[in-house]
LOROFI-78543 format. One record per residue: x, y, z of N, C-alpha, C in turn. Coordinates in steps of 0.001 Angstrom, whole numbers, plus 500000, padded with zeros to 6 digits. Layout:
residues N
<<X; Y; Z>; <X; Y; Z>; <X; Y; Z>> ...
end
This chain:
residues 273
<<575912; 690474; 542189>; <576132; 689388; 541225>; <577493; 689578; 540567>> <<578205; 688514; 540260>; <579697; 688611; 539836>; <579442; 689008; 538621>> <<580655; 689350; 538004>; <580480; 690237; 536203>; <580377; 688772; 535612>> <<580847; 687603; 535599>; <580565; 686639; 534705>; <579441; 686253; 534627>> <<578545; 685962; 535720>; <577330; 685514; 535650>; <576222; 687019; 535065>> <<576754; 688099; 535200>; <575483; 689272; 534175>; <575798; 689147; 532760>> <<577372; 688501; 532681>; <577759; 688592; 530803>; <576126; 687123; 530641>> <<576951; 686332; 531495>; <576020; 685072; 530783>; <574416; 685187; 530882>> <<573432; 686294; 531675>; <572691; 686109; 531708>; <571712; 687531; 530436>> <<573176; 688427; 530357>; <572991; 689237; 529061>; <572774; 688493; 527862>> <<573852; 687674; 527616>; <573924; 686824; 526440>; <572811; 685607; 526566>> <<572377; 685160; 527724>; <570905; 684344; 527463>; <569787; 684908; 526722>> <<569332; 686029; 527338>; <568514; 687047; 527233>; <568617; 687670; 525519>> <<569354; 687739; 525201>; <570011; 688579; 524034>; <569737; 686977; 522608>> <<570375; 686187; 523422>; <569723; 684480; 522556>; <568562; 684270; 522032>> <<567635; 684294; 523094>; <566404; 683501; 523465>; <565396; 684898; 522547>> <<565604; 686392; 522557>; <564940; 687074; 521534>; <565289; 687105; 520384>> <<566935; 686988; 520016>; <567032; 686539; 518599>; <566280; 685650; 517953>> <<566342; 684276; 518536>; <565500; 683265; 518375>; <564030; 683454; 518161>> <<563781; 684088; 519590>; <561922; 684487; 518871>; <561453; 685455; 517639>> <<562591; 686371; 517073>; <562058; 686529; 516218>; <562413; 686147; 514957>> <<563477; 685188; 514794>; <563895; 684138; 513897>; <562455; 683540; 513557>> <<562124; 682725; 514762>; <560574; 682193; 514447>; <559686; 683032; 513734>> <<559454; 684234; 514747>; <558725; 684976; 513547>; <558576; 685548; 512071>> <<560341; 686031; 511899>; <560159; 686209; 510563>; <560247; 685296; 509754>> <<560492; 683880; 510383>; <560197; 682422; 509652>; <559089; 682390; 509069>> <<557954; 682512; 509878>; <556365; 682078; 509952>; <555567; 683081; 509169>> <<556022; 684494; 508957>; <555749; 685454; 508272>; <556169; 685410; 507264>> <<557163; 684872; 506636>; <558419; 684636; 505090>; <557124; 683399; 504282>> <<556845; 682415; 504945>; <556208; 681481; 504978>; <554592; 681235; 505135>> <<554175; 682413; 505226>; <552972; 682217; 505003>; <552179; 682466; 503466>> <<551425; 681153; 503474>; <551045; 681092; 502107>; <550050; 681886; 501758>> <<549720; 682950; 500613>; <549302; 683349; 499972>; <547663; 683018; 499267>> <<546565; 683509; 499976>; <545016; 682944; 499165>; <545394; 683139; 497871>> <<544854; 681712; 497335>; <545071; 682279; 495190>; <544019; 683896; 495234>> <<542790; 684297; 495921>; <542016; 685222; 495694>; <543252; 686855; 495586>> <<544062; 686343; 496061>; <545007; 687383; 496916>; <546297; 688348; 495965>> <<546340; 686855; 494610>; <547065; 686867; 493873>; <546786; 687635; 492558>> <<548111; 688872; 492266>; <547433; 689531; 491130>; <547325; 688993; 490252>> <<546497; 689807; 489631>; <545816; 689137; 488122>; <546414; 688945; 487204>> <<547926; 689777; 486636>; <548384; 689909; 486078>; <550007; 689708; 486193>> <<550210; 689261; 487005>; <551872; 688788; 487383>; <551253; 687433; 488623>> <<551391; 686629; 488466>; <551004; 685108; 489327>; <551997; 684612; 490095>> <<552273; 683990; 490866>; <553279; 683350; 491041>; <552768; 681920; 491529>> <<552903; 680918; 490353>; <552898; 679697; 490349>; <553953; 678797; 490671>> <<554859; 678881; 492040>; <555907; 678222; 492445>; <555495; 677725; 493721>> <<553884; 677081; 493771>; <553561; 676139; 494652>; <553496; 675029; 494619>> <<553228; 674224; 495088>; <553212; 672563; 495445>; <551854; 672251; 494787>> <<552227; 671245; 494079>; <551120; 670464; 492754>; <549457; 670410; 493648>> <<549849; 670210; 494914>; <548234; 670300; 495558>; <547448; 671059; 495065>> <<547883; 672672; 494825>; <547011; 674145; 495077>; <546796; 674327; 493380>> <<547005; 672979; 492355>; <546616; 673182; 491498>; <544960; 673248; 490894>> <<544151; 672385; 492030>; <543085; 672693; 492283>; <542259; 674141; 492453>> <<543281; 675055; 493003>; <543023; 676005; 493136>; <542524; 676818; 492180>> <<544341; 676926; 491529>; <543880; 677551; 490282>; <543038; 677389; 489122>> <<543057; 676039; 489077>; <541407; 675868; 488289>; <540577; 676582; 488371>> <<540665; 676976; 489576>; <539018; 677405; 489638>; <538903; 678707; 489683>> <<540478; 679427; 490177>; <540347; 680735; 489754>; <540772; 680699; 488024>> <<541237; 680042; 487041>; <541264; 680325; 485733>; <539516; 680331; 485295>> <<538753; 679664; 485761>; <537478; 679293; 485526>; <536714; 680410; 485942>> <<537243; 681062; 486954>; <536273; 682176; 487420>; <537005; 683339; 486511>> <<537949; 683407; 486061>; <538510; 685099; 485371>; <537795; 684515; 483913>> <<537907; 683399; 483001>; <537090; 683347; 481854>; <535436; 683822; 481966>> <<534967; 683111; 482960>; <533307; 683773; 482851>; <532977; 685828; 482875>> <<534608; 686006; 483444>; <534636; 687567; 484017>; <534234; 688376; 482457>> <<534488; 687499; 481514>; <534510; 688379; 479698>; <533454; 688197; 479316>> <<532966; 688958; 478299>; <531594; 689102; 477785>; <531659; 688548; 475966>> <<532963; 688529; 475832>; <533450; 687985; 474233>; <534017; 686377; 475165>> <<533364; 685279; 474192>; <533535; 684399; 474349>; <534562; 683760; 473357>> <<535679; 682850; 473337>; <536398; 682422; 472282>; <536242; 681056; 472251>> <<536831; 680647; 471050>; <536457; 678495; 470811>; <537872; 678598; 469661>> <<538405; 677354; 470095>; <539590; 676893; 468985>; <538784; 675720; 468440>> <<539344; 675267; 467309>; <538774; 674163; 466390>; <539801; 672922; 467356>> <<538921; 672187; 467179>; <540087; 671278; 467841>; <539420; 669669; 468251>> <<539996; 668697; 468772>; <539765; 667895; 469219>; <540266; 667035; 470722>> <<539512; 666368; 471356>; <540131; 665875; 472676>; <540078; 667170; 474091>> <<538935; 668139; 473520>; <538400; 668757; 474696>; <537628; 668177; 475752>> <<537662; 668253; 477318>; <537224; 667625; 478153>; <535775; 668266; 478059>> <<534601; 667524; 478760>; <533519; 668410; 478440>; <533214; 669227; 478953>> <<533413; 669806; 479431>; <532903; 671207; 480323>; <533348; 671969; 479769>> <<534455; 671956; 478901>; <535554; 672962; 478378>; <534931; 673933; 477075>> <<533629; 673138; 476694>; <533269; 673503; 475057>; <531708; 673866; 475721>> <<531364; 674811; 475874>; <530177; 675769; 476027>; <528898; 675381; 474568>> <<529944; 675765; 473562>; <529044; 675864; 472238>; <527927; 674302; 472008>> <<526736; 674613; 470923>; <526449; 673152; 470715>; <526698; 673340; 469508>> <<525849; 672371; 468700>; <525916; 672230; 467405>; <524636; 672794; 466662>> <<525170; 673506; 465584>; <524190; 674655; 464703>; <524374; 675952; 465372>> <<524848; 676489; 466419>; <524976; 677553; 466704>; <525758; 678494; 465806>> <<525255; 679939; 465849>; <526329; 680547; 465045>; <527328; 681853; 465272>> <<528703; 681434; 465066>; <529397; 682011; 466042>; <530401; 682739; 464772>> <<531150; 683667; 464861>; <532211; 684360; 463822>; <533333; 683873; 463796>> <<533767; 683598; 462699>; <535562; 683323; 462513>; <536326; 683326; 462283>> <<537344; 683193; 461604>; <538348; 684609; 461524>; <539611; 683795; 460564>> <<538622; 683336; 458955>; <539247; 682922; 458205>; <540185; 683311; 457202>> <<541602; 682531; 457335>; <542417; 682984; 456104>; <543583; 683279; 457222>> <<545123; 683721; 456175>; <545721; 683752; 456796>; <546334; 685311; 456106>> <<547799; 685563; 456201>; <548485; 686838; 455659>; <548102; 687101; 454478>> <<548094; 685913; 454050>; <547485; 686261; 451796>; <546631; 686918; 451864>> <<545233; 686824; 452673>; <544218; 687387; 452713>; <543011; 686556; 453821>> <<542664; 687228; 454744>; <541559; 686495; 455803>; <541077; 687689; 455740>> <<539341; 687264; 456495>; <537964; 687608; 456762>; <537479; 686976; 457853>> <<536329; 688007; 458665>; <535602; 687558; 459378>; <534339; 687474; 458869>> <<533794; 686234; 458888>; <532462; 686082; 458574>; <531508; 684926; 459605>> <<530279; 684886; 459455>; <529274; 683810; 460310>; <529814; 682631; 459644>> <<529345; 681240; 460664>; <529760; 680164; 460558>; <528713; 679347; 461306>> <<528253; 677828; 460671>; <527670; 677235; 462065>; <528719; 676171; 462845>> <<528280; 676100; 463911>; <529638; 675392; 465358>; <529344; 673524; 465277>> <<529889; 673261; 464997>; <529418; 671706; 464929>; <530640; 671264; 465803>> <<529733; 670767; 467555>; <530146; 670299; 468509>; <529755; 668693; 468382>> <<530389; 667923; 468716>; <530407; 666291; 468354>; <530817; 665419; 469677>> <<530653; 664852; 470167>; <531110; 663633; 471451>; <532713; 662994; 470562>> <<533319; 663191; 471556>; <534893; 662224; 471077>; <535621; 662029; 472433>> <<536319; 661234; 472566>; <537402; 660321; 473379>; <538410; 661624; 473806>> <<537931; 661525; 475204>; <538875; 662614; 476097>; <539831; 661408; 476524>> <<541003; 661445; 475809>; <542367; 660701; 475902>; <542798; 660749; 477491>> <<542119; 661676; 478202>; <542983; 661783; 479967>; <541814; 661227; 480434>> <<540420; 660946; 480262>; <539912; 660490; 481396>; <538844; 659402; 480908>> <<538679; 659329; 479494>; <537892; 658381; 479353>; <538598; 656777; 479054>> <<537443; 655860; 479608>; <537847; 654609; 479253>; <537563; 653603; 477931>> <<538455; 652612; 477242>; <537889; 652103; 476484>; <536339; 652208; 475795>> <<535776; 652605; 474816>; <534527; 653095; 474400>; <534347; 654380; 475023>> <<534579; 654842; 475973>; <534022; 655922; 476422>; <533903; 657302; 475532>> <<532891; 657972; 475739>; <533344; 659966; 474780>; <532892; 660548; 475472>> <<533218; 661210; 476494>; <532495; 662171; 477145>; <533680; 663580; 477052>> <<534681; 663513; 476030>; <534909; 665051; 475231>; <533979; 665158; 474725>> <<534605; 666403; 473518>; <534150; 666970; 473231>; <535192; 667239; 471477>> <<534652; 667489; 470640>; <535482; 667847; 469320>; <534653; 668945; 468485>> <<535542; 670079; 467729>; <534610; 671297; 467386>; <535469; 671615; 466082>> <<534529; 671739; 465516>; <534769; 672544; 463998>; <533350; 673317; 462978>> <<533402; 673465; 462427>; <532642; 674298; 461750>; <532488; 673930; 460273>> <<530971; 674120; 459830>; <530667; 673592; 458550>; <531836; 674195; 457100>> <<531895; 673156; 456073>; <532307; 673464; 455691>; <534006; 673190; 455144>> <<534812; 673287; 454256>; <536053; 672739; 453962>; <536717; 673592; 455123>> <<536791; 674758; 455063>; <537717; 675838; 455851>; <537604; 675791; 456869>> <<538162; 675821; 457663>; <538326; 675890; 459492>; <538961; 677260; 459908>> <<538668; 678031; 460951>; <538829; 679575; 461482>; <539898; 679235; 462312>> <<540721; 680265; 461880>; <541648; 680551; 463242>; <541882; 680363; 464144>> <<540366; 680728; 464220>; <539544; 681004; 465625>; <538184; 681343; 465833>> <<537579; 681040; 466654>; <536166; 681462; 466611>; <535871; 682395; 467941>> <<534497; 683276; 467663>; <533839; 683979; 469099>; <532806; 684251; 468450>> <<531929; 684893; 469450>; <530820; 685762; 469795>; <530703; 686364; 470421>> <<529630; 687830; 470344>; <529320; 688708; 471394>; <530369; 689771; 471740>> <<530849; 689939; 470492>; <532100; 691315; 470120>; <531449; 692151; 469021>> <<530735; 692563; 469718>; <529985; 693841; 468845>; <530982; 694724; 468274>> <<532297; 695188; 468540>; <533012; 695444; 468173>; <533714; 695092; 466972>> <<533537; 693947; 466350>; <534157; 692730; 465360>; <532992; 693026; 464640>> <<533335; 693475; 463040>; <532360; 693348; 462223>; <533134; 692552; 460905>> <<531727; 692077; 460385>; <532591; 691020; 459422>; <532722; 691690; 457829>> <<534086; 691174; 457258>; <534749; 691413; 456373>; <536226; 691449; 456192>> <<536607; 691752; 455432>; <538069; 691846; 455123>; <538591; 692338; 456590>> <<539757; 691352; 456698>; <540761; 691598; 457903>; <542123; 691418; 457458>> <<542697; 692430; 458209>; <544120; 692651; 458374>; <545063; 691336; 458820>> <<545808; 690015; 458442>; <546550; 689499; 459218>; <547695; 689820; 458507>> <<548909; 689820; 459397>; <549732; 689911; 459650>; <550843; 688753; 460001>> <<550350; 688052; 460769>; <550582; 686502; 460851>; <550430; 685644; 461430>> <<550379; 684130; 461254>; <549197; 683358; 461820>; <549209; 682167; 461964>> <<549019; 681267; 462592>; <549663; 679813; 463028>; <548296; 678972; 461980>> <<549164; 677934; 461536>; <547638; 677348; 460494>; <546828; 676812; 461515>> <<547085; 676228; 462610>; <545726; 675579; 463737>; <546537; 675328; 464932>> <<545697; 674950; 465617>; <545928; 674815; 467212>; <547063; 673827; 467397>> <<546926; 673040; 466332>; <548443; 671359; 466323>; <549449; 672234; 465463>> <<549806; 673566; 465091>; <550766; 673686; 464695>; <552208; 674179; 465602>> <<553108; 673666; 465581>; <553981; 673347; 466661>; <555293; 674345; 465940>> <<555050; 675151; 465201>; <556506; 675687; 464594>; <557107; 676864; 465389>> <<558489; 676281; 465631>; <558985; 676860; 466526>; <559025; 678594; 466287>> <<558687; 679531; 465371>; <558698; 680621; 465443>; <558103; 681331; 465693>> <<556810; 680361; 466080>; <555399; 680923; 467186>; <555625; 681077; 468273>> <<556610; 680457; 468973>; <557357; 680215; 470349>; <557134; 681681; 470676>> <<556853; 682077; 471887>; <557143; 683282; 472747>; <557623; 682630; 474017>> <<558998; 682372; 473849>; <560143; 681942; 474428>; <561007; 683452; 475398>> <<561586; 683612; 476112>; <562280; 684341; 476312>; <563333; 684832; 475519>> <<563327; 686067; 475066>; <563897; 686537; 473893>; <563621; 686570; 472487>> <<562421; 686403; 472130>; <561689; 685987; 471152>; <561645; 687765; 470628>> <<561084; 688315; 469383>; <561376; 689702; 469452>; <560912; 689754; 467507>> <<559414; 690617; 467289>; <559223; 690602; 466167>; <558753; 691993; 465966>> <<559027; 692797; 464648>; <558341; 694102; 464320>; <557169; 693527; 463055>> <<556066; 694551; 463436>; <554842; 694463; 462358>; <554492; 695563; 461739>> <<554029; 695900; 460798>; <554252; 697427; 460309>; <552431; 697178; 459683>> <<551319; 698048; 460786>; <550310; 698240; 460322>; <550265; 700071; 460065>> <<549635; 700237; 458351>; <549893; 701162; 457990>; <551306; 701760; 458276>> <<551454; 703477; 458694>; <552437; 704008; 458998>; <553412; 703938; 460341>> <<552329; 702942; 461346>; <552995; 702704; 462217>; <553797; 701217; 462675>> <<554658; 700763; 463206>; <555478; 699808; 463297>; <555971; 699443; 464907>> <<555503; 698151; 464829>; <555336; 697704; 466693>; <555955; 696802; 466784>> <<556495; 696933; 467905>; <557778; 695832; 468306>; <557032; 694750; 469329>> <<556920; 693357; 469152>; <556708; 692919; 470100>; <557374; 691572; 470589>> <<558019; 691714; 472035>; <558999; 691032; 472624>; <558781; 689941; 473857>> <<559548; 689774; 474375>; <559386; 688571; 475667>; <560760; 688784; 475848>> <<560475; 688983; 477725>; <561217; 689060; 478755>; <561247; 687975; 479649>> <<562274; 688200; 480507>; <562238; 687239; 481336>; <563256; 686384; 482267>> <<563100; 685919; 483477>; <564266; 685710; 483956>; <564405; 683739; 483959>> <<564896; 683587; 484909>; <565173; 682435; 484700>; <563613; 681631; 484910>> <<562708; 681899; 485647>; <561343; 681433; 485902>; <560640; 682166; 485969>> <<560336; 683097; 484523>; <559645; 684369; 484833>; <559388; 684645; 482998>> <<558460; 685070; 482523>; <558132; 685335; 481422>; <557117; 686859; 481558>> <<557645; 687793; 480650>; <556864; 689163; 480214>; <557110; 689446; 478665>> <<555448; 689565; 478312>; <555236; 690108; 476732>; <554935; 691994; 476711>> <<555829; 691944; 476171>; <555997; 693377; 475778>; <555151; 693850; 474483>> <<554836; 694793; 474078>; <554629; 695738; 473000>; <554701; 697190; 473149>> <<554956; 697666; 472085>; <555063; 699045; 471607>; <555008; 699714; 470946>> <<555067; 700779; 470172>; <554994; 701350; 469208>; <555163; 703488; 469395>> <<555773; 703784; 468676>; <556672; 704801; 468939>; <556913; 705232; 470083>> <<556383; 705927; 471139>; <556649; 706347; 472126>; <555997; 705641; 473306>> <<554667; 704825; 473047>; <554465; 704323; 474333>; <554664; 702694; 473951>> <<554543; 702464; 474767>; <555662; 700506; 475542>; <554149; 700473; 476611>> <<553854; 698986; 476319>; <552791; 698402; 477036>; <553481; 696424; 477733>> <<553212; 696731; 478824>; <553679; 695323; 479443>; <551884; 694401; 479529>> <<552053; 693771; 478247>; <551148; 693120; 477602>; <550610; 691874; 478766>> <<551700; 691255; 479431>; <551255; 690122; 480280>; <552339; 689379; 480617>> <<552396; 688922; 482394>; <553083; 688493; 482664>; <553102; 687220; 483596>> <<554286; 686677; 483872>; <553994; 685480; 484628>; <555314; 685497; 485729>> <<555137; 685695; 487419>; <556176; 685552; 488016>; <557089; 684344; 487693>> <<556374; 683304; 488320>; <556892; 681682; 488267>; <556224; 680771; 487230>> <<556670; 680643; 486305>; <556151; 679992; 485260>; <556096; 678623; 485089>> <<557129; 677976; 485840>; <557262; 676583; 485844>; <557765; 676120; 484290>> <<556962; 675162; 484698>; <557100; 674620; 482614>; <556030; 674576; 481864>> <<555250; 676167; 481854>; <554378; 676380; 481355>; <554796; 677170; 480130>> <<554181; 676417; 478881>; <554852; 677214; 477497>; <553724; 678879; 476865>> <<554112; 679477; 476394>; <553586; 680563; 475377>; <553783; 680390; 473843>> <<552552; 681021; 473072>; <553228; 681056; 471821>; <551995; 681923; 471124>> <<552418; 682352; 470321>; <551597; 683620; 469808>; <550695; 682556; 468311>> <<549817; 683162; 468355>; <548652; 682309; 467417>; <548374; 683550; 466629>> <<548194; 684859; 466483>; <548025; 685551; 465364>; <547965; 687147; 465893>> <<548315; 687529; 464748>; <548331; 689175; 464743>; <547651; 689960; 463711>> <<547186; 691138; 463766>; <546872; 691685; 462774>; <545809; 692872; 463620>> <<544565; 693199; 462434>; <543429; 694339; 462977>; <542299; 693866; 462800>> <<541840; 692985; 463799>; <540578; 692590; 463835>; <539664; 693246; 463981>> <<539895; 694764; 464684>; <538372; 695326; 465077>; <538290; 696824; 464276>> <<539469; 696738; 463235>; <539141; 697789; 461630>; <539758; 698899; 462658>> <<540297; 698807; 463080>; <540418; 700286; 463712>; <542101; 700550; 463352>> <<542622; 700253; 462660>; <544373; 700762; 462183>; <545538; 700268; 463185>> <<544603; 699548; 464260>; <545837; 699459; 465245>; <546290; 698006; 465261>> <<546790; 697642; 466012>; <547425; 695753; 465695>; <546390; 695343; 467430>> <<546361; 694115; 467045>; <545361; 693125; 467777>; <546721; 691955; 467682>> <<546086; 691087; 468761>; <547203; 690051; 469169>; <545891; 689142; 469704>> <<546235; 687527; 469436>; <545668; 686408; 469605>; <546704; 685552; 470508>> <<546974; 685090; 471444>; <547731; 684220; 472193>; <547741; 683372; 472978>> <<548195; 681959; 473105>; <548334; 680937; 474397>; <549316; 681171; 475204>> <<548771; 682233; 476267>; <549883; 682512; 477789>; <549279; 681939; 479025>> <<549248; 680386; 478677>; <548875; 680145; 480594>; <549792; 680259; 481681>> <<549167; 680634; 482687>; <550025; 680834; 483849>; <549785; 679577; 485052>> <<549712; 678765; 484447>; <550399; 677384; 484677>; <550566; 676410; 483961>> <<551602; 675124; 484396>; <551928; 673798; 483347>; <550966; 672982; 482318>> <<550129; 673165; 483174>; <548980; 672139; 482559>; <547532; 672889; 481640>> <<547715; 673832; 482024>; <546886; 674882; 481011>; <546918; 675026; 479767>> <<545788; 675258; 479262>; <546149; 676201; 478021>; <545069; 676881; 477787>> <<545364; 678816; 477474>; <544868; 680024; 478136>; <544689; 680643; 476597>> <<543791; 680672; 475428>; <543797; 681262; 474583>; <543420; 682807; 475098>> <<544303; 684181; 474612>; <543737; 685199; 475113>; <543987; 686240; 473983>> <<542707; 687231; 473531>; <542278; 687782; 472846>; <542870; 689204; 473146>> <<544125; 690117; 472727>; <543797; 691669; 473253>; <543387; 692052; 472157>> <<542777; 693349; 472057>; <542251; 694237; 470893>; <542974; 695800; 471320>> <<542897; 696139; 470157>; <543441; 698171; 470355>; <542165; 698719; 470774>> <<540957; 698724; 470042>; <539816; 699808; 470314>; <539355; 699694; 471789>> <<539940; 698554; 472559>; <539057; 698699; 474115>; <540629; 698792; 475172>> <<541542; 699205; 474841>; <542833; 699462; 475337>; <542212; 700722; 476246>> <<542672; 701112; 477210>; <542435; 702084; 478419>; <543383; 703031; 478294>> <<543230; 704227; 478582>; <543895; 705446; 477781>; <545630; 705329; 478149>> <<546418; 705273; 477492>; <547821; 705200; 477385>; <548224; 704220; 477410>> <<547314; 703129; 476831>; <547774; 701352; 476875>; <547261; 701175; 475282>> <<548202; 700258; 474687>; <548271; 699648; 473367>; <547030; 698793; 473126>> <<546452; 697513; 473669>; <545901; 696520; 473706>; <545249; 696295; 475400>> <<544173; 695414; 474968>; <543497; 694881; 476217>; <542837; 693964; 475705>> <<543176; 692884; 477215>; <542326; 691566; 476939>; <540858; 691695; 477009>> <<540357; 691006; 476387>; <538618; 691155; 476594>; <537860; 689670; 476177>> <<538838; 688400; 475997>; <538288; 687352; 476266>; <539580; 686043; 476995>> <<538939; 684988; 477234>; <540038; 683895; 477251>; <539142; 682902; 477307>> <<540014; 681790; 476483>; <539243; 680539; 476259>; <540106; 679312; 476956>> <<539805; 678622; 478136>; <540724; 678333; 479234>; <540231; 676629; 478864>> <<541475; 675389; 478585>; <541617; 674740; 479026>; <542735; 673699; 479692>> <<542560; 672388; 480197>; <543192; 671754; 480864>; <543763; 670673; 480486>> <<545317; 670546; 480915>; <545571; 669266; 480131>; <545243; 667851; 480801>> <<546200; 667112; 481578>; <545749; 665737; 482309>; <545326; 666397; 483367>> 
end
């Protein structure tokens, strides 16, 4: 065979496997991810609006995973979203920095106009508050841990419609709290589509919760302080890890796992349109 025709049949040969594994590491780069598959704690929500179905249903399956249940006061909940009925009695977590307490409460659940899906006359929300002038923070049950009386806040959003921007846990957001002798920094990281809540306190640093791809899903911190009497700081927060969510999540110090600050131990998950 002449030398031109082995160059050209080197260089076919040498083509045609580049190519096949072009394809392959195409098809491998590109293969999508089971939501089951996805960690729990860093997500990556930079899929196509379809697989939002998905995550529904895994946010729906990690809330039933807690044994402390949470409820915001609120109105224009879809119904499935509000567990509680009415007369039940659940704890709540009244007052703000001047001075709050946890004490019993009864749950007064009511029919109201879910603004995304009902029609003219329709109520098949849901609206929740609790007897009484004062409205809680927040409400739960089934935190044996939480005993009622005088509580520590530190600081605290007046309700679920309060929109002030210094609740924001924005990227770069960055506050110290000083319970008793000790003093904790807590921050937000993050890149351009990527959000991480930090805390710390003298020597150990805890990566509180994170979100790969965040989209245009917001955070914002709803309260701080020592809910479960134990000297350490507790954190209350809305971190969904997607757009249309909203992820109330509870950490506490006393059920933190040895060399960690805080741990979640409830979430109260709902949906917007």
């Amino acid at each position: 065979m002449k030398r031109w025709a082995c160059r050209f049949v080197i260089f076919l040969a040498t083509f045609l496997v580049g190519t096949a594994l072009s394809v392959i590491v195409f098809v491998q780069e590109s293969k999508v991810v089971p939501v089951s598959e996805i960690p729990t704690a860093d997500f990556r929500y930079d899929v196509e609006a379809e697989y939002e179905a998905d995550f529904e249903q895994w946010a729906s399956e990690e809330e039933s995973r807690f044994t402390v249940q949470l409820l915001e006061i609120g109105e224009g909940y879809h119904g499935d979203e509000v567990a509680a009925r009415t007369g039940e009695t659940w704890f709540g977590l009244f007052g703000n920095e001047h001075g709050s307490e946890v004490r019993r409460t009864k749950v007064i659940v009511k029919p109201a106009e879910d603004p995304v899906v009902d029609s003219p006359g329709e109520m098949t929300g849901k609206s929740v508050r609790v007897r009484g002038k004062d409205q809680p923070v927040f409400l739960f049950r089934n935190a044996d841990f939480i005993k009622e009386g005088r509580v520590l806040t530190l600081s605290a959003r007046s309700d679920r419609y309060d929109h002030n921007e210094t609740f924001y846990l924005s990227n770069g957001f960055e506050r110290t709290y000083r319970l008793g002798e000790n003093e904790y920094r807590l921050w937000v990281t993050g890149g351009a589509n990527s959000l991480r809540l930090n805390l710390s306190t003298g020597d150990t640093q805890q990566l509180v919760f994170s979100v790969a791809a965040i989209g245009d899903a917001t955070w914002d911190l709803i309260w701080v302080g020592d809910i479960d009497g134990d000297g350490k700081l507790d954190l209350l927060a809305n971190l969904p890890t997607f757009y249309n969510f909203g992820q109330t999540r509870l950490f506490v110090s006393s059920k933190a796992d040895p060399g960690k600050l805080v741990k979640q131990v409830a979430l109260f998950h709902t949906t917007g349109c």
